[in-house]
C-alpha positions as CSV (number, residue, x, y, z in Angstrom):
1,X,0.0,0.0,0.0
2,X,1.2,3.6,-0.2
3,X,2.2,5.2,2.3
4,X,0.3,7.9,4.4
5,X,-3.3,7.8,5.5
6,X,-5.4,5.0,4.3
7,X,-8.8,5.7,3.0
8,X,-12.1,5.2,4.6
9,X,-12.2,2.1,2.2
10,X,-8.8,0.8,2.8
11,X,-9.6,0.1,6.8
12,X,-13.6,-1.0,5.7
13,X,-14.8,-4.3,6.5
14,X,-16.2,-4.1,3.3
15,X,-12.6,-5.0,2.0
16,X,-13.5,-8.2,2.7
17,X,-16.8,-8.6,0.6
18,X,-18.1,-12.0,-0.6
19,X,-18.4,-12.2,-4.3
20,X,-19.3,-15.4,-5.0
21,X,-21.5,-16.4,-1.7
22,X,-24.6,-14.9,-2.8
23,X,-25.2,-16.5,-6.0
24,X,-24.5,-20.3,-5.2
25,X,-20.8,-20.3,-5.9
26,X,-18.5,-19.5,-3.1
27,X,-15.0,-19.9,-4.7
28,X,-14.9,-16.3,-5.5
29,X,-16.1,-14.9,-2.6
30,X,-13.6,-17.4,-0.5
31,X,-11.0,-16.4,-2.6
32,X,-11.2,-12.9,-2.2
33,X,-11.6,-13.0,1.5
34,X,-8.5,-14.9,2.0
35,X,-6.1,-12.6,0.2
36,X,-7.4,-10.0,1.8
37,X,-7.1,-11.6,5.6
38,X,-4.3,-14.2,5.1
39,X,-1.0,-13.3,6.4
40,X,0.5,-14.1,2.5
41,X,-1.3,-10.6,1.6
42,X,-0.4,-8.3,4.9
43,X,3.3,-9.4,4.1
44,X,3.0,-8.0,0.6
45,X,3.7,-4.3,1.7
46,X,7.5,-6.0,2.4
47,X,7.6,-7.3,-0.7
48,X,9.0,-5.1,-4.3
49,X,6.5,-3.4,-6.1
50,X,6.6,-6.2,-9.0
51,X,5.3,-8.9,-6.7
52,X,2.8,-7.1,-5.3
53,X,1.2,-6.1,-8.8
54,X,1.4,-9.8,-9.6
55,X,-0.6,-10.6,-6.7
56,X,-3.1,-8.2,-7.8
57,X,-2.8,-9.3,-11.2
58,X,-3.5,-13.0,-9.8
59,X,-6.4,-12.0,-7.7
60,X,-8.2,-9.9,-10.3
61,X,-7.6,-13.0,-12.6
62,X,-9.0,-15.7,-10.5
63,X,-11.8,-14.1,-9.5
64,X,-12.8,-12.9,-13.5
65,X,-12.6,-16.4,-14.1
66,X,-14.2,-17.4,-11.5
67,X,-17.0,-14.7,-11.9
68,X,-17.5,-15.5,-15.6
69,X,-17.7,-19.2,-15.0
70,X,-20.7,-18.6,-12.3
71,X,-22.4,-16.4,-14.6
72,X,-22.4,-18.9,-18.0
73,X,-23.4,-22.1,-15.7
74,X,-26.1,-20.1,-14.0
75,X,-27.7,-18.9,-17.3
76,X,-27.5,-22.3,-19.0
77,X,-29.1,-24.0,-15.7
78,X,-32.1,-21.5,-16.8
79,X,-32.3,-21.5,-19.7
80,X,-32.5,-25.2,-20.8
81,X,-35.6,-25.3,-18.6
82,X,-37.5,-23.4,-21.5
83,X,-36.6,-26.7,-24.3
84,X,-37.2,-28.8,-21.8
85,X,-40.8,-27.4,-20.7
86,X,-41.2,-27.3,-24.7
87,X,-40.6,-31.0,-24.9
88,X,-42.5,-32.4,-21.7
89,X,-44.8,-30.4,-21.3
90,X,-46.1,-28.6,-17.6
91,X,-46.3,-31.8,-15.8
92,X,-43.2,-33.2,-17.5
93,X,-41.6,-29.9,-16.0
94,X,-43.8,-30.1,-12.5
95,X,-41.8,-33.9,-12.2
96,X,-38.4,-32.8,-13.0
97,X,-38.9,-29.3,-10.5
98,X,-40.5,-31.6,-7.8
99,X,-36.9,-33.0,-7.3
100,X,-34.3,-30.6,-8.5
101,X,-34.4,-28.5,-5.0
102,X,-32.6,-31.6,-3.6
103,X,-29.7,-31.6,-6.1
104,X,-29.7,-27.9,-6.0
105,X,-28.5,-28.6,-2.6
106,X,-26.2,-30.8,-3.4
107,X,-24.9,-28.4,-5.7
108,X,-24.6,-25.6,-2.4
109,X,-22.4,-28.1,-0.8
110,X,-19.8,-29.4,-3.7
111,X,-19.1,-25.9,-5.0
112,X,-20.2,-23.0,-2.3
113,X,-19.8,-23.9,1.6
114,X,-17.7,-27.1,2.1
115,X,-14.7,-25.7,-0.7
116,X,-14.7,-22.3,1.1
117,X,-14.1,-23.9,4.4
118,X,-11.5,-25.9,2.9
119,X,-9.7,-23.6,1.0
120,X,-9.2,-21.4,4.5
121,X,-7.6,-23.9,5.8
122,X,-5.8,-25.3,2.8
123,X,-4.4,-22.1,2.1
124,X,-3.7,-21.0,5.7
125,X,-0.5,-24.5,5.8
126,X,0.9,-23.3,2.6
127,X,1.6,-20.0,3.3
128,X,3.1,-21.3,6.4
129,X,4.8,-23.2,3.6
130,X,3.0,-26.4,5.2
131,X,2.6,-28.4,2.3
132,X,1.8,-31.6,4.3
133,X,-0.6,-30.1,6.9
134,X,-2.2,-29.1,3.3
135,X,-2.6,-33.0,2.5
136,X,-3.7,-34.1,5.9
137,X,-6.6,-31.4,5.7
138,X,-7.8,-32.6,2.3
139,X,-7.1,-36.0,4.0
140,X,-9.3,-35.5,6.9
141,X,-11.7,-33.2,5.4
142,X,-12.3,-36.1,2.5
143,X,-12.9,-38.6,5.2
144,X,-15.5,-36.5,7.0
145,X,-17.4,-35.4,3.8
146,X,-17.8,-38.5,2.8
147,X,-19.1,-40.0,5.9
148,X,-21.8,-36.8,5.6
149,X,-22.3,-38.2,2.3
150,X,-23.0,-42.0,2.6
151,X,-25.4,-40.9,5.3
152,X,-27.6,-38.6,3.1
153,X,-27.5,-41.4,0.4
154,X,-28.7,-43.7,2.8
155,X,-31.5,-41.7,3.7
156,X,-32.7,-40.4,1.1
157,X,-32.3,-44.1,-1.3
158,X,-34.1,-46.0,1.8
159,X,-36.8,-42.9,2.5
160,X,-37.4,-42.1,-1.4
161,X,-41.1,-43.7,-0.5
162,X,-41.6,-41.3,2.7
163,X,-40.5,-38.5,0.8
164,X,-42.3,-39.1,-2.4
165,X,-45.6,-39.3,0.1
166,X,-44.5,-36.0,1.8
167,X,-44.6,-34.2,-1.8
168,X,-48.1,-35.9,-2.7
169,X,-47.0,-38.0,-5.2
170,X,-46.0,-41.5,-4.8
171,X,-45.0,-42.0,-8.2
172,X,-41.5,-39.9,-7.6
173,X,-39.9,-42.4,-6.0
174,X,-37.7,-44.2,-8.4
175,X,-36.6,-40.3,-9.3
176,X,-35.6,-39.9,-5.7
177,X,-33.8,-42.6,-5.3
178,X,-32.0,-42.4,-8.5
179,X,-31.1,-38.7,-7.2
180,X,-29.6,-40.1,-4.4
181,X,-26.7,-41.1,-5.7
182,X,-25.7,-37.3,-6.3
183,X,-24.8,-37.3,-2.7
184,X,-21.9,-39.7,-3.3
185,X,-20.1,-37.2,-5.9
186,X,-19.9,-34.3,-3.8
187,X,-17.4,-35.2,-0.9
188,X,-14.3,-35.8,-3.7
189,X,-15.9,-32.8,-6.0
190,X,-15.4,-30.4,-2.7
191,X,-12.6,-31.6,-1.7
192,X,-10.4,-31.3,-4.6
193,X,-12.1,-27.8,-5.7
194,X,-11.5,-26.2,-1.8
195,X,-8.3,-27.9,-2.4
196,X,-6.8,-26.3,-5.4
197,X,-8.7,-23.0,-4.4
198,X,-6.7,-22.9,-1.3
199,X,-4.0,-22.8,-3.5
200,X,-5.1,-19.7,-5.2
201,X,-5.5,-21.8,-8.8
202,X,-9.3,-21.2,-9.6
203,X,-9.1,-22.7,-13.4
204,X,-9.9,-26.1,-12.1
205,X,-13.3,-24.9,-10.1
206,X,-14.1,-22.8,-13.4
207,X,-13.4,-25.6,-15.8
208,X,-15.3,-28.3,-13.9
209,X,-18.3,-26.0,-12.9
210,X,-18.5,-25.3,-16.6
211,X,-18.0,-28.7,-17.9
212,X,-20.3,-30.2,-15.4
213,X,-23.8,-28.0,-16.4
214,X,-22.7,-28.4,-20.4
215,X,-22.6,-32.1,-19.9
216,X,-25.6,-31.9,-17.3
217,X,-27.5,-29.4,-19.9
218,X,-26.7,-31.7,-23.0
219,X,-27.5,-35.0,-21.2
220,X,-31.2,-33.9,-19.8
221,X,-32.2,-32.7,-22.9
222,X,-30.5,-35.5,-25.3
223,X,-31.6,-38.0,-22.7
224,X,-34.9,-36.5,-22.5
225,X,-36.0,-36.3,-26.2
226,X,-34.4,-40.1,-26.6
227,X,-37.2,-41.0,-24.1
228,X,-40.1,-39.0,-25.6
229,X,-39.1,-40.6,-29.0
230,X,-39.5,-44.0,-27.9
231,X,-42.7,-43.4,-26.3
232,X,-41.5,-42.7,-22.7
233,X,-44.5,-41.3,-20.1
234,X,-43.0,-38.1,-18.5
235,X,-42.1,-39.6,-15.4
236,X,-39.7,-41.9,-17.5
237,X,-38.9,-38.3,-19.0
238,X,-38.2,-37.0,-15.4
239,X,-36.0,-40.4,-14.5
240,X,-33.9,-39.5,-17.6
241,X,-33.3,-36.3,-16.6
242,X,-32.0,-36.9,-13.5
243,X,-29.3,-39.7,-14.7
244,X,-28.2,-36.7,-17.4
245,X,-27.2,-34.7,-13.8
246,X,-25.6,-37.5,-12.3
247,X,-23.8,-37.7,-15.9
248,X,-22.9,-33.6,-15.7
249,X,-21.4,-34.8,-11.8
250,X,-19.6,-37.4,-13.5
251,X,-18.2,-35.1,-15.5
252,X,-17.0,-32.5,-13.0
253,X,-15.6,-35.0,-10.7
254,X,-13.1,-36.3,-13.7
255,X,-12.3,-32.8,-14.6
256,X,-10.8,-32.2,-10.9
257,X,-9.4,-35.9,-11.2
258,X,-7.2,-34.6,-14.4
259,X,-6.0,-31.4,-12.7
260,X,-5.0,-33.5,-9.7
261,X,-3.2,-36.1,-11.4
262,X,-0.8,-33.0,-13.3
263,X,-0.6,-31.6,-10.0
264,X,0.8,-35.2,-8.3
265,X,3.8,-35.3,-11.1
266,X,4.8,-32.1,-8.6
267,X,6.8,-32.9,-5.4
268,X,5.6,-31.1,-2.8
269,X,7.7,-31.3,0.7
270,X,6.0,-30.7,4.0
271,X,7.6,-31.0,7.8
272,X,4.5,-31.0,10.2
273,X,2.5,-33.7,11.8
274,X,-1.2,-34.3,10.5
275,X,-3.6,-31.6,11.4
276,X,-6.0,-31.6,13.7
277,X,-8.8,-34.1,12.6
278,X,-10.9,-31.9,15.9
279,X,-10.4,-28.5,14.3
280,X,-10.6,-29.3,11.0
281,X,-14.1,-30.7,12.0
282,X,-15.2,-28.1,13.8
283,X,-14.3,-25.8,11.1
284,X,-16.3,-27.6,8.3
285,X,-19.3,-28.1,10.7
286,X,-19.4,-24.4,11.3
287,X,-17.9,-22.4,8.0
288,X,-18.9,-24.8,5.8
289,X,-22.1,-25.2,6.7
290,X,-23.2,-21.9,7.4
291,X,-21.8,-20.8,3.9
292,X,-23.9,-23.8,2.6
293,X,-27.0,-22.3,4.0
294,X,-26.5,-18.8,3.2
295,X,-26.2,-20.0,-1.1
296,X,-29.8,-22.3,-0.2
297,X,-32.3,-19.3,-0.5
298,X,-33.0,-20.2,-4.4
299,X,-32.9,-23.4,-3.6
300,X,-35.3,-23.9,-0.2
301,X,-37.7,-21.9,-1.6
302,X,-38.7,-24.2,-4.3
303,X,-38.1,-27.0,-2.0
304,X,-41.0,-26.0,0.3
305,X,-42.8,-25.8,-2.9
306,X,-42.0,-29.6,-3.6
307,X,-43.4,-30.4,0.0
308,X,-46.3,-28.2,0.4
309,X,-48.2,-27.3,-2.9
310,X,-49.2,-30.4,-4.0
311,X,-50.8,-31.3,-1.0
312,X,-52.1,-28.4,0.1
313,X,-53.9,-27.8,-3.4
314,X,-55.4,-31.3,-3.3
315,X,-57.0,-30.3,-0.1
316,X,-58.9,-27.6,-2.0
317,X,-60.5,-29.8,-3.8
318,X,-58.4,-30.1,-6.6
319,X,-57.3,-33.8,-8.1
320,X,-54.4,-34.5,-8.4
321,X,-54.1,-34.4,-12.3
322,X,-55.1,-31.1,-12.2
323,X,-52.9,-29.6,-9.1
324,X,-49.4,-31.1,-11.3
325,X,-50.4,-29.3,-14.2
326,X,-51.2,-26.3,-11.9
327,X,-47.8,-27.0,-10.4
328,X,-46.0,-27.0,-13.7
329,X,-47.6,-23.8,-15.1
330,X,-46.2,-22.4,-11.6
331,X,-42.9,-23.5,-12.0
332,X,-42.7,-21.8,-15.2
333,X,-41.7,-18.8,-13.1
334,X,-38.2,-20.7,-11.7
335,X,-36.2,-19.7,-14.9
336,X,-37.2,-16.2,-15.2
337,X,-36.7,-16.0,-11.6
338,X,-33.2,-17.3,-12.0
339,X,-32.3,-15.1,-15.1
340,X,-33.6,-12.1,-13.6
341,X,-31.7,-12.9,-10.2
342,X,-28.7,-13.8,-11.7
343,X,-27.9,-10.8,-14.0
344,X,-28.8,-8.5,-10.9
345,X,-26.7,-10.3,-8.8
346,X,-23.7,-11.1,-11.1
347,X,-23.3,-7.9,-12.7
348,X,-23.4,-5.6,-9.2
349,X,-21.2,-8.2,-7.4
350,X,-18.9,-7.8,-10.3
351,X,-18.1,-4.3,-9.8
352,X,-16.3,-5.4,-6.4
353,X,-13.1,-5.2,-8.3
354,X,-13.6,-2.2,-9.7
355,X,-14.4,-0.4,-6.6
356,X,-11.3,-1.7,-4.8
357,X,-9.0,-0.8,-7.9
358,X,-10.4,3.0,-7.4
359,X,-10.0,3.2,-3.9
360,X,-6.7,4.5,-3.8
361,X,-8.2,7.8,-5.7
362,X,-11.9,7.9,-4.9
363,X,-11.8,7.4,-1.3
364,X,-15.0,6.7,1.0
365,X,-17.9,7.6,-1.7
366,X,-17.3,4.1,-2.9
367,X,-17.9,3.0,0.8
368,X,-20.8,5.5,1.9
369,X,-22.3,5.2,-1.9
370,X,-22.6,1.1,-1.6
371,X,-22.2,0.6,-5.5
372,X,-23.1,-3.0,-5.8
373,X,-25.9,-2.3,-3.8
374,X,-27.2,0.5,-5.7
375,X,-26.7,-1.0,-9.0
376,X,-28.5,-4.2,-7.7
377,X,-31.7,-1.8,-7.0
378,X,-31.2,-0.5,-10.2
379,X,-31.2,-4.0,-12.4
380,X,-33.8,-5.7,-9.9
381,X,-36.1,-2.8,-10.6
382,X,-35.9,-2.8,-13.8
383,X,-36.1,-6.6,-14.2
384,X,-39.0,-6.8,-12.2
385,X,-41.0,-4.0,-13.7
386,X,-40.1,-5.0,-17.6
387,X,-41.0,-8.8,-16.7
388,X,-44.5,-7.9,-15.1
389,X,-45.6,-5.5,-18.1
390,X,-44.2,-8.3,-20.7
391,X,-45.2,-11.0,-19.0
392,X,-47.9,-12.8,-21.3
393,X,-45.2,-12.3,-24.7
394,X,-42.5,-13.5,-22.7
395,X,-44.6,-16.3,-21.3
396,X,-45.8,-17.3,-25.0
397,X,-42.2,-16.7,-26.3
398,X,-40.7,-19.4,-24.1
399,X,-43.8,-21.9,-23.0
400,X,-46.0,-22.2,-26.3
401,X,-48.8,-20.1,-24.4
402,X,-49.9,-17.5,-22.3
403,X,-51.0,-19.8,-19.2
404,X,-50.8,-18.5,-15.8
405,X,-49.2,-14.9,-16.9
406,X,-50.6,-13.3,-14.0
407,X,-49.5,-16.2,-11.4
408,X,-45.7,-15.4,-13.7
409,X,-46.0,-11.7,-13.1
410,X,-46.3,-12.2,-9.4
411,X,-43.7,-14.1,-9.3
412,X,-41.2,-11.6,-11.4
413,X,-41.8,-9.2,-8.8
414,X,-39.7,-11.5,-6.6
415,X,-36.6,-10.5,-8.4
416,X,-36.1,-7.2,-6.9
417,X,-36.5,-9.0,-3.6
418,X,-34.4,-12.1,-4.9
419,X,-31.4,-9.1,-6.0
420,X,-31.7,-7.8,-2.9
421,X,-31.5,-10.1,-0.9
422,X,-28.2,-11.8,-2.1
423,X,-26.5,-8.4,-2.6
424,X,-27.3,-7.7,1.0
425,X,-26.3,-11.2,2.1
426,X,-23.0,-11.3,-0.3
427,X,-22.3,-7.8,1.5
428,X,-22.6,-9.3,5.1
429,X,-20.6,-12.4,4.4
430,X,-17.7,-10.2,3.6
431,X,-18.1,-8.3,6.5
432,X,-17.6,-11.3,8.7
433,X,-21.6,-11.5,9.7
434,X,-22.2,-15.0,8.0
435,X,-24.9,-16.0,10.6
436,X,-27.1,-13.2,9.6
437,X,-26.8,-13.9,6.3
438,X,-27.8,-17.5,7.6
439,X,-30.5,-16.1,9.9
440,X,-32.1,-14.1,6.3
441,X,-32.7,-17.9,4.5
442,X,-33.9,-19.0,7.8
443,X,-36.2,-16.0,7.6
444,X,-37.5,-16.7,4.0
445,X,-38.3,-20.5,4.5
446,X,-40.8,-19.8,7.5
447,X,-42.2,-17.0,6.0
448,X,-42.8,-19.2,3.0
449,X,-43.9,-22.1,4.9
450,X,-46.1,-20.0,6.7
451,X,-47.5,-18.2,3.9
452,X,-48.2,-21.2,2.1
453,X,-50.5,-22.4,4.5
454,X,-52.0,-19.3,5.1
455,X,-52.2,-18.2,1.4
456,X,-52.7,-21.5,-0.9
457,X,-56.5,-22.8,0.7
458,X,-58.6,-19.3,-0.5
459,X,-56.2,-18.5,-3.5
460,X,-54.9,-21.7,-5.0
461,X,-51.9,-21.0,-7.4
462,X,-51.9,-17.3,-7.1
463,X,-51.8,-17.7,-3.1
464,X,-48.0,-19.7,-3.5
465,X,-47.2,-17.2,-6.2
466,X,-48.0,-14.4,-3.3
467,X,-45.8,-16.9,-0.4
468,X,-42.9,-16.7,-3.1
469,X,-42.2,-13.3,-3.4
470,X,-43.4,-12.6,0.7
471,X,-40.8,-14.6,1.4
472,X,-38.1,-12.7,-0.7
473,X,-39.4,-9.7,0.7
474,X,-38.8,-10.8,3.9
475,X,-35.3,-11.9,3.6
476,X,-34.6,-8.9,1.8
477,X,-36.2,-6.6,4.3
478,X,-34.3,-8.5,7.1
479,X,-30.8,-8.2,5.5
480,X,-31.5,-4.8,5.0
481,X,-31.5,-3.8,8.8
482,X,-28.7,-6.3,9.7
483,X,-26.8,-4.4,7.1
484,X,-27.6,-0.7,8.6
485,X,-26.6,-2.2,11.4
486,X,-23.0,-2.8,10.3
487,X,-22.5,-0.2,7.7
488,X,-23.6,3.3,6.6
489,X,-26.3,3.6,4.2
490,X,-26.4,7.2,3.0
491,X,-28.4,9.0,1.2
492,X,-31.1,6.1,0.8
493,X,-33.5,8.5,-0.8
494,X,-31.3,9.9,-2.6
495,X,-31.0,7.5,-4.8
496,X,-34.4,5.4,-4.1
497,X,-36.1,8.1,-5.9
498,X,-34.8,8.6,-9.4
499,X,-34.8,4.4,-9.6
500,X,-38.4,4.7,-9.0
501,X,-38.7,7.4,-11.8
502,X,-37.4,5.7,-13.9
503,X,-39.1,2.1,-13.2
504,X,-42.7,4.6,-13.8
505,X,-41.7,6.0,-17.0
506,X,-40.6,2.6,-18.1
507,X,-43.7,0.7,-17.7
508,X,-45.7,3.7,-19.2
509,X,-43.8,3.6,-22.4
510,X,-44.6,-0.3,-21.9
511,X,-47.9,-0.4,-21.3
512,X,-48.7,2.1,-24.6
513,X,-45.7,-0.3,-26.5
514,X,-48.2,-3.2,-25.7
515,X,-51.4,-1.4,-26.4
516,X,-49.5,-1.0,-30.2
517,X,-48.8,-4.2,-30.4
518,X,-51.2,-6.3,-29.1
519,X,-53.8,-4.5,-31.8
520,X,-51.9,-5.6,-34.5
521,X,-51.6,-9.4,-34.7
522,X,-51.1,-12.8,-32.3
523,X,-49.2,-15.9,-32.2
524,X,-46.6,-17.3,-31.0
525,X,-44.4,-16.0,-33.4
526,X,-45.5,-11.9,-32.9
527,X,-45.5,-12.7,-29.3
528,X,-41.8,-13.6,-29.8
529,X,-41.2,-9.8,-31.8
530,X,-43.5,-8.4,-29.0
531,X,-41.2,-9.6,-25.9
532,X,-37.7,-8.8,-27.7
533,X,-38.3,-5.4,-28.5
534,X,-40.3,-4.7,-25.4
535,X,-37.0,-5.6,-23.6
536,X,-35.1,-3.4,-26.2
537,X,-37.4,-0.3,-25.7
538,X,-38.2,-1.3,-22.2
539,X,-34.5,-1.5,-21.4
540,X,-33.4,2.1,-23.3
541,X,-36.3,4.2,-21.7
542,X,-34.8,2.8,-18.7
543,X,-31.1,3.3,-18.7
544,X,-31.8,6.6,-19.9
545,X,-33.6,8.1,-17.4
546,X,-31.3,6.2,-14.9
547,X,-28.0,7.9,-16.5
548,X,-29.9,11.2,-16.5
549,X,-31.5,10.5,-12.5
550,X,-27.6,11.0,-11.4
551,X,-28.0,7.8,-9.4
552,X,-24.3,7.2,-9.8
553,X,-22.1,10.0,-9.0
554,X,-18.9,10.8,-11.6
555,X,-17.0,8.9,-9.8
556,X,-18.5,5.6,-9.5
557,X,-19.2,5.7,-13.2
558,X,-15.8,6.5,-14.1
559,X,-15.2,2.7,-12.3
560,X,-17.5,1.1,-14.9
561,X,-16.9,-0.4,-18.2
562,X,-18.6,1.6,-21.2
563,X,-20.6,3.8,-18.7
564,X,-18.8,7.1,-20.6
565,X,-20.9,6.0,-24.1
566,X,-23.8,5.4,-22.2
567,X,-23.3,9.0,-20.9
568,X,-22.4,10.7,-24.4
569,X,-25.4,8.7,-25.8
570,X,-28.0,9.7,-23.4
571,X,-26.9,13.2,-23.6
572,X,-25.9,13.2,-19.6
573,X,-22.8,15.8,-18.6
C-alpha cells in the first residue's frame, strides 16, 4: 500500500466482501476474502513493487474467471428449462422441479460452503509453507465429507417412499432414489475444488463448474427427447433427466481428477505432523455449513414448494391431475426468476473489483455510496417491472402459451426482492456476519412455509405465487436492517427516488408499447417480436432516465466499463 493515511475504504470491512456467496458459488467470494485476511497478503507491503502487482494481477484474474464461469453455468441452468418445458410439457416440467431443490443442494455443498471452508484452511498450511498439513486437511476433510455423504444417500435411497408421500405423489420415487446417488459425488468434487482454491488456482473450479452444467444441460435434454421418441411417459422423462445430472457430476468429478493427477507429477515437501482431525471438524461443521446455508435461499424456496403445494392444493378440492399441471404452469416462473436474479446479482457483485481498484483515488464515496448495492436496486427494478408488463409475450415466447401470466407476473416481482436479498447477504458475508446472512434464509423458508398455509387454501396457485415473493421480501427486508446495522447507508433517498422514476416511466412507455402491439396481430411468433423489443425499448427508456436521474455519481461511473458511451449517448454531462 502507499504510504500515508489509508482511505475510509482501505480500513472498511467491506474490503473483505463476498463475491461469490450470494449467487451459489463460493469460490470467489472465498477467494477474495483470503487474500485480503491471510498473512501471505499483509506481508505484501514487504515485498517489491513487482510482486505485489502480480498478486493483484493474480487475484483480479481468479476471480474474472471465477466470476465469468458462475455467470455462464447459472444462465444455462435457466435457460435449458424453456426446451425442456417445450418437450414435456407442464407436468413433465412439474416432475423434474419436484426433485431438482434436492440436487440444488447438493450443488450448495460441492461448489459453495464445504470448498470455502477448505480452501481457509488449505491455504492458511501453505503459506506457512506447510505443504503436508495441506494433504492431511484434504485428508481428513475427504474422510468427514464422505461419511456426511454415505449418510444422506442412505437416507434419502431407503426414505425415497416417505418422501415421495411427503410431496403428494408416490410416483416420484424411483426419481428420488436415483437422485440419491448425487450425494456420493460431492465429498471428492469439494474436496479437490477447496483444495486447489486454497491454492489460489481457480481454473480447475471454473473448468469443472463449466463442464459439469454443459454435460448436465446436453445429457437432460439429449436423454430426454431419446425417451419422448421412444414413447416414454414423463415420469420416465423426469427419470432420464435426473441420470443426465448424475452424468454432468460425472463429469465435473473427472475434470478435478485430471488437474490432480498433473498436480501429483509435482513434489511437494511438507515438515508438520497431520492436522488436527478436531479443528478441522469443527471448522467444516461451522464455516462450511453456514456458507452452505447462506447459497440455499433459491434453492429452499422451491423446495418448500416440492413439499407443500401439492398437498395443500389437493386439499382444495383439486385432483391430483389437475394440481401437477397447476404446479407445472407455476414453476414456469423458476427460470425467469433465476435469469432475472442472476444478472442483478452477477453484474453488481462484479463491480467489487472495480471499486477496490479505485479506492486508492476515490476514497470513501465508494464505501458511503454502496455501488453493488445500488446497481443491484437499479437492475432488480428494472427486471422486475419489464417482466410484469411483458409477461404474457415472454410467457408465450418461451412456454408455447400464455398460461398462468398473472401467477408469472407475481412471481417476477420476486426479483427485486431475490437481487436484494443476495446483494445484501453477499455484503454481510464479507463483513464477517455469515450468521445473519444464515439467519435471512432461515427468515425466508418460515415465511414461505407459513404463507403457504395461510395463502394457498382461499387463492390456489396465485396464493404460492404471493408466499414466493413474501418470502423474498422478507429476507430482503431482514438483510436490509442487519446491514444498517454494520455499515452506513447514506443517502437512501437519494437515490431510491430517481430508480423509482425511472421504473414509472418505463412501464408507461410499456404499457402504450403493448397497447400498439397487441392490436396488431397474435401468435406465437408476434408474441416472440412483441417480448424482444419490449425488452429493447423497455430497457433504453430505462437506462436513460437512470443515467440522466444521477443515481451514480462521476466517480462511480468513471469505475464502470462503457458507462462514458452510455453517458455521451443519453446526452448526460
Amino acid at each position: 500500500m502507499a504510504s500515508g493515511k489509508p482511505s475510509s475504504l482501505s480500513s472498511s470491512p467491506m474490503l473483505r466482501y463476498n463475491i461469490e456467496r450470494s449467487h451459489g458459488n463460493g469460490t470467489i467470494g472465498g477467494f477474495l476474502g483470503r487474500w485480503r485476511m491471510s498473512p501471505a497478503w499483509l506481508s505484501v507491503g514487504k515485498r517489491h513493487e513487482g510482486g505485489r502487482k502480480s498478486d493483484m494481477g493474480n487475484v483480479w484474474k481468479g476471480a474474472a474467471v471465477l466470476t465469468v464461469a458462475a455467470l455462464l453455468t447459472k444462465l444455462l441452468s435457466a435457460l435449458y428449462r424453456i426446451p425442456y418445458q417445450n418437450m414435456v410439457g407442464d407436468v413433465g416440467f412439474y416432475i423434474y422441479q419436484q426433485v431438482y431443490p434436492i440436487y440444488g443442494i447438493v450443488v450448495a455443498m460441492s461448489l459453495a460452503g464445504y470448498p470455502v471452508a477448505i480452501s481457509k484452511l488449505i491455504a492458511e498450511r501453505f503459506v506457512e509453507g506447510d505443504a503436508a498439513g495441506a494433504a492431511a486437511v484434504r485428508r481428513i476433510a475427504l474422510l468427514l465429507l464422505s461419511a456426511l455423504g454415505v449418510m444422506l444417500f442412505a437416507g434419502l435411497y431407503a426414505g425415497a417412499e416417505t418422501v415421495a408421500s411427503w410431496m403428494g405423489d408416490g410416483r416420484l420415487e424411483p426419481l428420488l432414489r436415483l437422485l440419491s446417488f448425487s450425494f456420493l459425488f460431492f465429498p471428492l468434487i469439494a474436496v479437490l475444488r477447496g483444495y486447489f482454491q486454497g491454492q489460489h488456482d481457480m481454473m480447475p473450479t471454473a473448468v469443472s463448474q463449466v463442464g459439469e452444467q454443459f454435460v448436465r444441460v446436453t445429457a437432460i435434454l439429449g436423454l430426454s427427447y431419446w425417451a419422448m421418441r421412444r414413447g416414454a411417459d414423463v415420469y420416465s422423462c423426469g427419470m432420464a433427466a435426473i441420470a443426465g445430472t448424475l452424468g454432468g457430476m460425472a463429469a465435473a468429478l473427472l475434470i478435478l481428477l485430471f488437474y490432480s493427477a498433473k498436480r501429483r507429477r509435482k513434489k511437494t515437501a511438507g515438515r508438520t505432523p497431520t492436522a488436527s482431525f478436531l479443528h478441522v471438524g469443527r471448522h467444516l461443521l461451522t464455516v462450511g455449513t453456514i456458507v452452505c446455508l447462506t447459497n440455499m435461499a433459491l434453492t429452499l424456496i422451491p423446495l418448500v414448494d416440492s413439499f407443500l403445494f401439492v398437498p395443500l392444493l389437493h386439499e382444495t378440492g383439486a385432483s391430483l391431475d389437475e394440481v401437477k399441471w397447476l404446479k407445472g404452469v407455476y414453476d414456469r416462473g423458476q427460470p425467469l426468476i433465476q435469469l432475472g436474479t442472476v444478472v442483478g446479482t452477477s453484474l453488481s457483485l462484479a463491480l467489487v473489483p472495480f471499486i477496490s481498484s479505485a479506492q486508492r483515488s476515490q476514497g470513501a464515496i465508494f464505501t458511503q455510496g454502496l455501488l453493488p448495492f445500488r446497481f443491484a436496486a437499479v437492475i432488480g427494478v428494472g427486471a422486475s417491472l419489464g417482466l410484469i408488463c411483458l409477461i404474457r409475450p415472454i410467457n408465450t415466447m418461451l412456454f408455447e402459451n400464455d398460461r398462468g401470466s398473472l401467477v408469472l407476473a407475481v412471481l417476477s416481482a420476486s426479483v427485486f426482492f431475490t437481487t436484494m436479498a443476495l446483494t445484501s447477504s453477499a455484503m454481510l458475508q464479507g463483513m464477517g456476519k455469515e450468521w445473519a446472512a444464515a439467519a435471512g434464509v432461515a427468515v425466508a423458508v418460515a415465511g414461505k412455509m407459513a404463507l403457504m398455509h395461510w395463502l394457498v387454501p382461499p387463492f390456489g396457485v396465485l396464493g404460492a405465487a404471493l408466499a414466493t415473493t413474501g418470502a423474498y421480501a422478507l429476507m430482503a427486508c431482514f438483510l436490509y436492517v442487519c446491514l444498517r446495522r454494520e455499515c452506513q447507508l447514506t443517502n437512501i433517498q437519494k437515490y431510491a427516488y430517481p430508480i423509482v422514476k425511472a421504473g414509472v416511466a418505463m412501464v408507461v412507455v410499456l404499457q402504450l408499447y403493448m397497447w400498439l402491439m397487441d392490436a396488431a396481430a397474435g401468435g406465437r411468433l408476434w408474441a416472440t417480436a412483441e417480448a424482444l423489443g419490449g425488452v429493447a425499448v423497455g430497457a433504453i427508456v430505462y437506462i436513460v432516465c437512470i443515467v440522466k436521474g444521477n443515481v451514480f455519481s462521476e466517480e462511480e461511473l468513471s469505475a464502470l466499463p462503457l458507462a462514458n458511451k452510455f453517458r455521451l449517448l443519453s446526452g448526460s454531462r
